[in-house]
Each structure stands twice: as structure tokens, then as C-alpha cells.
ZABAZA-874235 format. One line per 2 residues: number of its first residue (from 1); their letters; for each residue x, y, z of N, C-alpha, C. Coordinates in steps of 0.1 Angstrom, whole numbers, plus 5000, padded with zeros to 4 digits. Example, Ala and Ser with C-alpha at 12.3 -4.5 7.8 and 13.67 -1.06 7.14 Angstrom:
BEGIN
1> as> 5132:4943:5078:5123:4955:5078:5132:4967:5078  5128:4978:5071:5137:4989:5071:5129:5000:5079 .
***
This chain:
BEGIN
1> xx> 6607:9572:8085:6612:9583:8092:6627:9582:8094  6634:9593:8088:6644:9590:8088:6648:9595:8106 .
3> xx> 6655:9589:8111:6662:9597:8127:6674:9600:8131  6681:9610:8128:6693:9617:8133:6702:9609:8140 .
5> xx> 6715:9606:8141:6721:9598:8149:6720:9581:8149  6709:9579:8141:6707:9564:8145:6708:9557:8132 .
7> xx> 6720:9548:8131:6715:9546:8116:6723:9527:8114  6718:9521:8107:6726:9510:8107:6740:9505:8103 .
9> xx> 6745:9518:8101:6759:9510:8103:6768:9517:8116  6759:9522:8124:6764:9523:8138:6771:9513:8143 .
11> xx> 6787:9516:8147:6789:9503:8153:6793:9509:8169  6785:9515:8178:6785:9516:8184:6773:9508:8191 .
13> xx> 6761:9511:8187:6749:9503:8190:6750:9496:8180  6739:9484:8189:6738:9467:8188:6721:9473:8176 .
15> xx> 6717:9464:8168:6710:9469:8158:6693:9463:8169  6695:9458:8178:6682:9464:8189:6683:9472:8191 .
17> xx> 6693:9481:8199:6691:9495:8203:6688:9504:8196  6696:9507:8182:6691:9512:8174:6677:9513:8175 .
19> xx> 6668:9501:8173:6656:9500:8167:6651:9504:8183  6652:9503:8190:6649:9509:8207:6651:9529:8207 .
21> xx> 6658:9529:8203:6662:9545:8200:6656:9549:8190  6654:9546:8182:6638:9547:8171:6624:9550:8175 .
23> xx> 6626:9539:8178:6611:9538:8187:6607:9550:8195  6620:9550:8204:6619:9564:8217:6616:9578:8211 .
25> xx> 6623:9579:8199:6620:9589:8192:6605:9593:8182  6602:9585:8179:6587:9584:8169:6579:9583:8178 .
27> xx> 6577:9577:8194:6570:9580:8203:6573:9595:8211  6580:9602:8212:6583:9615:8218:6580:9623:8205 .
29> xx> 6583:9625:8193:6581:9629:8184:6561:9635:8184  6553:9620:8187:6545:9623:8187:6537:9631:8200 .
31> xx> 6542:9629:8212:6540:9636:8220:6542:9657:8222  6553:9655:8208:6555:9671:8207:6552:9674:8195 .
33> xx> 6540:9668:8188:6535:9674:8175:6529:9684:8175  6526:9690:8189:6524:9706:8187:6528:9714:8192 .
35> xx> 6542:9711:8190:6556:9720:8191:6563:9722:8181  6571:9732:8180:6579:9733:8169:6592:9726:8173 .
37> xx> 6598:9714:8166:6602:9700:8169:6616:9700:8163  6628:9699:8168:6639:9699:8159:6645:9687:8163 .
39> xx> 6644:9672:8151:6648:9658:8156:6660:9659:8164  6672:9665:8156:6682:9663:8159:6686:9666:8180 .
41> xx> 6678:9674:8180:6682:9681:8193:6673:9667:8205  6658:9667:8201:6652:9650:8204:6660:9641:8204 .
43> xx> 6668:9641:8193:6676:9628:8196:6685:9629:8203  6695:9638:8206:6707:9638:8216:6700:9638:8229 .
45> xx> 6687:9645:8232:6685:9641:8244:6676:9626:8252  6676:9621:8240:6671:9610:8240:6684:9599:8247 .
47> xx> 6695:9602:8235:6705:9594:8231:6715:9597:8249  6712:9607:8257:6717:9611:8265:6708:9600:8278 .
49> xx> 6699:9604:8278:6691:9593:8288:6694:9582:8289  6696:9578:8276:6697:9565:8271:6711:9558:8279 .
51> xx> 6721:9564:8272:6739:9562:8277:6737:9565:8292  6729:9574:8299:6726:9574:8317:6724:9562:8320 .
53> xx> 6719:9553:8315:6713:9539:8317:6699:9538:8320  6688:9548:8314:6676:9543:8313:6674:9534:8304 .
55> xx> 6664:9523:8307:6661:9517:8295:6647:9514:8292  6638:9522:8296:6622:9522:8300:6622:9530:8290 .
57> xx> 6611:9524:8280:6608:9534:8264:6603:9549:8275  6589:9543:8277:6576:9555:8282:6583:9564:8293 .
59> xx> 6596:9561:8302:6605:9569:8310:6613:9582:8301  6618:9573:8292:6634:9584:8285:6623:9591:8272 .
61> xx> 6609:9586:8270:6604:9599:8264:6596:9610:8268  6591:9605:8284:6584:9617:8290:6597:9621:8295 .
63> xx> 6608:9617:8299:6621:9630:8301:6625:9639:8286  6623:9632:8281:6629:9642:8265:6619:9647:8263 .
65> xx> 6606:9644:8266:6596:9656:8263:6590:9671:8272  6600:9665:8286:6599:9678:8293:6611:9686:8296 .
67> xx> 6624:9680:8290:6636:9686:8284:6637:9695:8276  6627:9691:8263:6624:9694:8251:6613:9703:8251 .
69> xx> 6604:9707:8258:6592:9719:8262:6597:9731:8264  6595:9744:8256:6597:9754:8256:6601:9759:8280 .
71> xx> 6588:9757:8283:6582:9758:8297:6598:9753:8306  6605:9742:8301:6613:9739:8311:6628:9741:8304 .
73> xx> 6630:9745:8292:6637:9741:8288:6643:9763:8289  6653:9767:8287:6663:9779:8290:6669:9786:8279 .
75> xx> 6668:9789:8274:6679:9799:8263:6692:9797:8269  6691:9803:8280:6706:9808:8287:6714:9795:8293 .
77> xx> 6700:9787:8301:6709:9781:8311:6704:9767:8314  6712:9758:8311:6705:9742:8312:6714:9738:8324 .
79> xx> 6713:9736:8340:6716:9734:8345:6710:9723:8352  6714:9710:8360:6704:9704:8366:6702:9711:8379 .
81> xx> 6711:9716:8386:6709:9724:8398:6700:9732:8402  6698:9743:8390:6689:9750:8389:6694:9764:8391 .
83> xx> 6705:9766:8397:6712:9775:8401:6719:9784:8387  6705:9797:8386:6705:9808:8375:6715:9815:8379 .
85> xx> 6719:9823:8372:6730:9839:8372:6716:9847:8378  6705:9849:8379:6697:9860:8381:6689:9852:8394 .
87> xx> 6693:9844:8402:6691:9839:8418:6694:9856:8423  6685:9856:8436:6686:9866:8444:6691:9862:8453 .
89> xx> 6705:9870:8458:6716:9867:8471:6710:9869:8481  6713:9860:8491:6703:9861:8502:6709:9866:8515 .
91> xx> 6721:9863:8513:6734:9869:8523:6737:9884:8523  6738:9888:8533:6744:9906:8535:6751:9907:8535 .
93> x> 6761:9915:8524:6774:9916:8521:6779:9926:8534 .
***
């Protein structure tokens, strides 16, 4: 399987991580096989957890798989806040 981003002459990562960032991916991968699945985008949010300082496989793949789910995931707006353009103002002008 080839995986986006990760490759052995990274000299950023140590060639465990790599093979750690592999792994995270071939296990998320298979958690979204009945999704329509684009690696590269898997892997940045993978690669993003990762550099956060998770380091728990079964953690940074059930986050990239509910990142990665149509249901949570935005066209418009990836915010952690949550705070959309189409919030209803609650204040009386």
C-alpha cells in the first residue's frame, strides 16, 4: 500500500514513525471502506494528530475517522469552535 506523505527517505521522521503512521493509516483506511476515501486527505489528518502529540494508534484513527466522515466533516467550514456563518444571533440589535 503505497501511503501519501510517508515515505522512507523522510528525514523528518525517524523510520519507526513512519512505520507508526502507516499503520494509523491502513487501520483508518479500513475503518472507512465504505466511504468514498481520498488517502491523501487521511493522511494529513492523520499526520496532524500525530504532530498534536497523540501517540495512541486506536486514538488518532477513530479521530481521523470522524474528521474524515461525510456527517462531521463541512464543505464550507472546519472550525473546532463550531462557530458557523449561519449561527442564529441571539442579541437584539
Amino acid at each position: 500500500m503505497a501511503v501519501p506523505l510517508f515515505n522512507e527517505a523522510s528525514r523528518i521522521y525517524a523510520p519507526d514513525e513512519i512505520d507508526f503512521l502507516r499503520n494509523c493509516v491502513a487501520l483508518a483506511s479500513l475503518k472507512l471502506s465504505s466511504t468514498q476515501l481520498d488517502e491523501t486527505v487521511l493522511a494529513e489528518r492523520i499526520l496532524r494528530l500525530y504532530e498534536s502529540g497523540l501517540r495512541d494508534a486506536s486514538t488518532i484513527c477513530d479521530l481521523a475517522v470522524r474528521l474524515i466522515t461525510p456527517a462531521n466533516e463541512s464543505a464550507d467550514n472546519f472550525a473546532a469552535n463550531g462557530n458557523a456563518p449561519h449561527e442564529i444571533d441571539l442579541l437584539p440589535e
